[in-house]
PLY file of the C-alpha trace (Angstrom):
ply
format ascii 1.0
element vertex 301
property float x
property float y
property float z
element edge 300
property int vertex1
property int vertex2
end_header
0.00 0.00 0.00
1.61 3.59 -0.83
0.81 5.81 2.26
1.66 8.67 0.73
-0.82 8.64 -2.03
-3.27 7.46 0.59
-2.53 10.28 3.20
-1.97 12.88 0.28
-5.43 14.08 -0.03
-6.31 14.25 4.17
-2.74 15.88 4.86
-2.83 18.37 1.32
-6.07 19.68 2.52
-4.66 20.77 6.09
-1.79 22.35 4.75
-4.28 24.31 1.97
-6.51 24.95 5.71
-3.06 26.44 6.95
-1.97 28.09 3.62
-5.53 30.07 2.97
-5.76 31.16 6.86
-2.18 32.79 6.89
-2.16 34.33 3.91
-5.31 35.03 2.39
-8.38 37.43 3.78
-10.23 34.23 5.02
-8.53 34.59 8.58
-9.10 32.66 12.19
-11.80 35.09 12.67
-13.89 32.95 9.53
-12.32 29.51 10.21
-13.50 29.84 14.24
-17.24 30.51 12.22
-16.43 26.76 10.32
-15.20 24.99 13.42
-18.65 25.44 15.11
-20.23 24.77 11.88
-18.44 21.48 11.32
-18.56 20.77 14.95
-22.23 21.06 15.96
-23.67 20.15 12.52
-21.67 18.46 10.08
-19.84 16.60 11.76
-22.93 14.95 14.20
-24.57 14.18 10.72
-21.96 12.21 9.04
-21.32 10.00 12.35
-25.04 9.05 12.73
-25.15 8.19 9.20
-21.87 6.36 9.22
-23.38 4.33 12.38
-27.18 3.67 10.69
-26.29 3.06 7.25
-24.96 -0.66 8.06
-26.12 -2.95 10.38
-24.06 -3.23 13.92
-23.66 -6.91 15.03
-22.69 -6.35 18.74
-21.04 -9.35 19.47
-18.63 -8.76 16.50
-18.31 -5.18 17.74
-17.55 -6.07 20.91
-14.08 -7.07 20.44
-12.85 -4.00 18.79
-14.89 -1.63 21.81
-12.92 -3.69 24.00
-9.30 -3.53 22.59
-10.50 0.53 22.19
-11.58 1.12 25.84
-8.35 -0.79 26.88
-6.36 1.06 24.46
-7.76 4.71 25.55
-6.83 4.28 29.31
-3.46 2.76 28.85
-3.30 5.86 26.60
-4.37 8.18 29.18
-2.52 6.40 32.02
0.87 6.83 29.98
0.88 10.25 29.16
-0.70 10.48 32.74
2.41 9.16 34.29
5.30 11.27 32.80
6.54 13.70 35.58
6.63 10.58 37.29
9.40 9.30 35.43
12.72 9.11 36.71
15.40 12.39 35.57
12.60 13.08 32.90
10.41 14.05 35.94
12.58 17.11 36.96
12.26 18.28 33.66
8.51 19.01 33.34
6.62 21.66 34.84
3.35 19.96 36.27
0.71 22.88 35.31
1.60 22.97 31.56
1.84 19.13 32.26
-2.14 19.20 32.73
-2.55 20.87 29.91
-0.81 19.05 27.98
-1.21 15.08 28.80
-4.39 15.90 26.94
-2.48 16.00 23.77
-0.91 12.24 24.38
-4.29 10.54 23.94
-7.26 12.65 22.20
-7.37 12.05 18.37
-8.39 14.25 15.65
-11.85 12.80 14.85
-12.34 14.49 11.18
-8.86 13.32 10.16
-9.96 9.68 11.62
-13.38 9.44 9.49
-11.32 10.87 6.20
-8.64 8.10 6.63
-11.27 5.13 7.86
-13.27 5.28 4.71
-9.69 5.12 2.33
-8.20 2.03 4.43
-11.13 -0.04 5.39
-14.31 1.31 3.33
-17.72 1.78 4.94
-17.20 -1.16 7.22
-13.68 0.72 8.31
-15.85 4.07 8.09
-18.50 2.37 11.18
-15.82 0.95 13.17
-14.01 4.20 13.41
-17.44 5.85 14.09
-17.85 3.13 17.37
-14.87 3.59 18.10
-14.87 7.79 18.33
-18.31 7.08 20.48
-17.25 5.09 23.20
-13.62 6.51 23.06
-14.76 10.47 22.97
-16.16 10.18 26.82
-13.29 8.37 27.86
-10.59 10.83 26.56
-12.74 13.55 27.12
-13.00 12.97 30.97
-9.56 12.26 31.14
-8.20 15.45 29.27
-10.43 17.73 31.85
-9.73 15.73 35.06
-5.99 16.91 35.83
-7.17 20.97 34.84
-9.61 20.36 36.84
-7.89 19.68 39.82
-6.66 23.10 39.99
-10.32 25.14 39.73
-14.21 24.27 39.55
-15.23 23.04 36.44
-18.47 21.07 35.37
-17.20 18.68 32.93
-19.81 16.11 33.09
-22.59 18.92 32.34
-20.46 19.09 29.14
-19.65 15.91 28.52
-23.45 14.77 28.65
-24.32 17.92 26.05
-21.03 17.01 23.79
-23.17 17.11 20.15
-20.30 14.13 19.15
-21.47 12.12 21.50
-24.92 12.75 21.69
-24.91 11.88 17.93
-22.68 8.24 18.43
-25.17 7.32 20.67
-28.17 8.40 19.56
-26.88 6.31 15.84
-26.14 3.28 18.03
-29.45 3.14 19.40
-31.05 3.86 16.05
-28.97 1.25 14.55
-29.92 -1.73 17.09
-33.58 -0.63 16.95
-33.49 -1.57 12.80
-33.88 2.18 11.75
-32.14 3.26 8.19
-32.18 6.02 6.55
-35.14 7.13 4.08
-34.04 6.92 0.67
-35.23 10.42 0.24
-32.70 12.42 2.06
-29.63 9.93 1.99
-28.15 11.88 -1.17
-28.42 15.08 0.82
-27.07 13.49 4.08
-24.24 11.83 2.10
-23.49 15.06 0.67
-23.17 16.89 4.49
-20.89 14.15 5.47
-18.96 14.68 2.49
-19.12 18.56 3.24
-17.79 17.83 6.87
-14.65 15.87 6.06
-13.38 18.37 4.04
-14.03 21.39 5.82
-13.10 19.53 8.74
-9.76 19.35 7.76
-9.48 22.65 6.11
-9.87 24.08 9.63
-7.51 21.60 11.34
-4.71 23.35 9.02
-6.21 26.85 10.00
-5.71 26.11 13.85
-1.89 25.19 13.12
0.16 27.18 15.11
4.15 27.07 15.82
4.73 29.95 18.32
4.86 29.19 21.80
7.37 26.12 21.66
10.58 27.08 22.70
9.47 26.31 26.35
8.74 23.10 27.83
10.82 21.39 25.40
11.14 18.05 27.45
7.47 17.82 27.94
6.32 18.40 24.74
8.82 15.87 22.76
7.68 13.15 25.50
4.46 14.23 25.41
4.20 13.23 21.20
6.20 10.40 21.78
3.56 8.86 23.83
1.08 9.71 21.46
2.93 8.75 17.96
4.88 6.26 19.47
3.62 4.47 22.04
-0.15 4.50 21.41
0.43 2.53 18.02
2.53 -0.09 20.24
-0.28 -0.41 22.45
-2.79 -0.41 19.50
-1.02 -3.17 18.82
-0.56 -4.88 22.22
-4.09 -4.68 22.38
-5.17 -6.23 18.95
-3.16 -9.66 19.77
-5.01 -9.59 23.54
-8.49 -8.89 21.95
-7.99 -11.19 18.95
-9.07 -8.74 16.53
-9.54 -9.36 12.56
-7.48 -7.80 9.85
-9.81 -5.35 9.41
-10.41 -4.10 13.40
-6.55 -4.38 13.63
-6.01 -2.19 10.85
-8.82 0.81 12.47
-7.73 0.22 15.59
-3.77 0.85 14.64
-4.80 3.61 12.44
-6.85 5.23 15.81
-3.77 5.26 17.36
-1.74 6.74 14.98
-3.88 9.59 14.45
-2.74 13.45 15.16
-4.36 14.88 18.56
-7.59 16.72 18.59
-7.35 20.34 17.42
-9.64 21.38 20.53
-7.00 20.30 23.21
-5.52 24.35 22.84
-9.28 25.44 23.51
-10.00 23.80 26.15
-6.71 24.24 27.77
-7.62 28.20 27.11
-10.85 28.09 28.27
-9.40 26.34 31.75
-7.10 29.56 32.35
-3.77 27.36 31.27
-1.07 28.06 28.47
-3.39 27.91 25.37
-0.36 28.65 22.87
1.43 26.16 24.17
-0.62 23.19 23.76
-1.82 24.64 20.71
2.04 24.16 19.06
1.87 20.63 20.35
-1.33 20.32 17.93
0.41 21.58 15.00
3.80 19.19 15.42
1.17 16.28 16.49
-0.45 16.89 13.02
2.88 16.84 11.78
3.81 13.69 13.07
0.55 12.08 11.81
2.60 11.97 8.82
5.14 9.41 10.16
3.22 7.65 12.92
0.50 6.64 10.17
2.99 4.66 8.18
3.95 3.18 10.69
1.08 1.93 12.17
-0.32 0.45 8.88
2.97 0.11 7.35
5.20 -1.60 9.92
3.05 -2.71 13.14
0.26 -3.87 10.36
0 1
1 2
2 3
3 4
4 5
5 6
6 7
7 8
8 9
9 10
10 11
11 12
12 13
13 14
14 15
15 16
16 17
17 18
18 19
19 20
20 21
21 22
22 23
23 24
24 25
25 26
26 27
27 28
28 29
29 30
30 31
31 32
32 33
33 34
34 35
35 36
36 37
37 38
38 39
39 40
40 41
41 42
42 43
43 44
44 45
45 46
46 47
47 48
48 49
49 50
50 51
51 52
52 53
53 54
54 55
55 56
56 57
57 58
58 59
59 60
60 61
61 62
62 63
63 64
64 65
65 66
66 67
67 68
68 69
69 70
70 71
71 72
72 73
73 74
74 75
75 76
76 77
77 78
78 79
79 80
80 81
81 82
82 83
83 84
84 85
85 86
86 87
87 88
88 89
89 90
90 91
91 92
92 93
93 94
94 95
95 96
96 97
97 98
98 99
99 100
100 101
101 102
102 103
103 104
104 105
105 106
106 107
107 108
108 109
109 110
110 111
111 112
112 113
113 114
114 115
115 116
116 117
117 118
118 119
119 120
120 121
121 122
122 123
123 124
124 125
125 126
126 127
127 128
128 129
129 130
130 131
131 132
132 133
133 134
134 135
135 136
136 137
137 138
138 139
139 140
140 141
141 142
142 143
143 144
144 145
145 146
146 147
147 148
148 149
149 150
150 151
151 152
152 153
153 154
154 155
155 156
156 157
157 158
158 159
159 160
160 161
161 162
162 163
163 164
164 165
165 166
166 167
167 168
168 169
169 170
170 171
171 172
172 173
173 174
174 175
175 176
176 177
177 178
178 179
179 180
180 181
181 182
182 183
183 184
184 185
185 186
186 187
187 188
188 189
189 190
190 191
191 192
192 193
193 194
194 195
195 196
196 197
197 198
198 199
199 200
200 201
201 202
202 203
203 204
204 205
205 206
206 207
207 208
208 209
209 210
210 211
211 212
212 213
213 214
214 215
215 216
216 217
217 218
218 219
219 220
220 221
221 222
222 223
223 224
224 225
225 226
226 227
227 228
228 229
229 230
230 231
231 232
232 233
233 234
234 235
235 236
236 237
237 238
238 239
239 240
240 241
241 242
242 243
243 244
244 245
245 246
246 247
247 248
248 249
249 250
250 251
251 252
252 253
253 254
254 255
255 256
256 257
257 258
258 259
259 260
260 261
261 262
262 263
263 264
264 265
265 266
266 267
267 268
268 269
269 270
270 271
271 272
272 273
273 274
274 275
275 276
276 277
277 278
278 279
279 280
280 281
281 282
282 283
283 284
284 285
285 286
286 287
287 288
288 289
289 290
290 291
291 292
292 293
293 294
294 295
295 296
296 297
297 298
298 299
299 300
């Protein structure tokens, strides 16, 4: 399989998202306008769809939830457990720490629905979509849990009003109760789905930043190894324990390989901690998706 022809049209739309936000008129100020969009429309579209549009055996899904669930708090654990780590300990400051661990396990969920469809087809396109619905809670409670140590935050209000999640489930429930989609309307959902995997990755690129990283050095180079190295070695670990097909191996490896979520700077903002910081993490993490990929599918596959 050539990976670069495969990741060339996810990866050449991020760096036109980058490109157009820089140096063109369409600034942040528009692509903040497309995040929501993408976010609380687009995006909870195409993953219902992606969920209803086949039907979900459970006991074949089960395996693959498992190795997933497994995978995100070993995941969460590691990146969890680096100032604990002898003489690399020293080195890390433990507030932009808890900003940061965040990047080590959340996933960028656009890139991961552009990429599932191109390795795996629509069967790859609803494992990745089970997979981003009982994964999203898990990372989502661990990326808030060690900010909020430090102040009063209600992150299982926004956790239970997340419009990802509410959409995951709300297609799994659909799905096991028969529903499917009326023949009427599936050209213009298909077409919103379509809409949301390429605008979602547009404004990935836009979000790129590379200020802010002269500091912290130590953290944030062990910080993406954990995430581009170690996750797809665990992915891996994982898919022997569980068992898993060629198929779930290959969804489950490319999970792991994925860049980090391009929210982890916004949330780390809206907690009162170093925004720009974790926000350069998310550009070199998108970066990296670029080598960890290959591997993943290339080597560990």
């Amino acid at each position: 399989m050539n990976f670069a022809q495969l990741l060339f049209p996810d990866f050449s739309l991020i760096l036109l998202g980058y490109l157009v936000c820089r140096f063109t008129a369409l600034n942040r100020t528009i692509w903040q306008q497309v995040d929501s969009l993408v976010y609380y429309f687009l995006f909870p579209v195409l993953l219902f769809h992606s969920i209803v549009k086949s039907p979900l055996d459970p006991a074949e899904a089960s395996s693959l939830i498992g190795a997933g669930l497994c995978l995100a708090m070993s995941a969460i654990a590691l990146s969890y457990s680096l100032p604990w780590w002898p003489v690399l300990g020293r080195h890390i400051d433990r507030r932009d720490h808890a900003a940061s661990a965040q990047v080590g396990f959340r996933f960028n969920s656009f890139i991961a629905l552009a990429l599932a469809e191109r390795i795996a087809g629509p069967q790859g396109l609803l494992m990745i979509s089970m997979l981003i619905g009982f994964c999203v809670p898990t990372f989502n409670i661990g990326a808030v849990w060690p900010m909020a140590r430090h102040g009063n935050t209600h992150f299982l209000r926004e956790l239970l009003r997340n419009p990802l999640i509410i959409a995951t489930a709300s297609g799994l429930i659909a799905n096991l109760l028969g529903f499917r989609m009326p023949a009427l309307i599936e050209p213009t959902v298909q077409r919103i789905g379509a809409a949301a995997l390429a605008l979602g990755l547009l404004a990935a690129g836009a979000g790129m930043q590379l200020g802010s990283l002269r500091q912290g050095k130590v953290l944030g180079v062990s910080v993406l190894l954990c995430k581009h190295l170690g996750l797809p070695l665990l992915a891996w670990g994982w898919s022997r324990v569980w068992q898993l097909d060629a198929t779930q191996t290959t969804v489950l490896l490319a999970f792991s390989a994925l860049p980090t979520a391009s929210t982890c700077y916004v949330l780390a903002t809206r907690m009162g901690y170093n925004g720009p910081y974790v926000a350069g993490l998310v550009t070199l993490s998108t970066l990296s998706g670029m080598l960890s990929l290959p591997f993943a599918l290339g080597v560990l596959r």
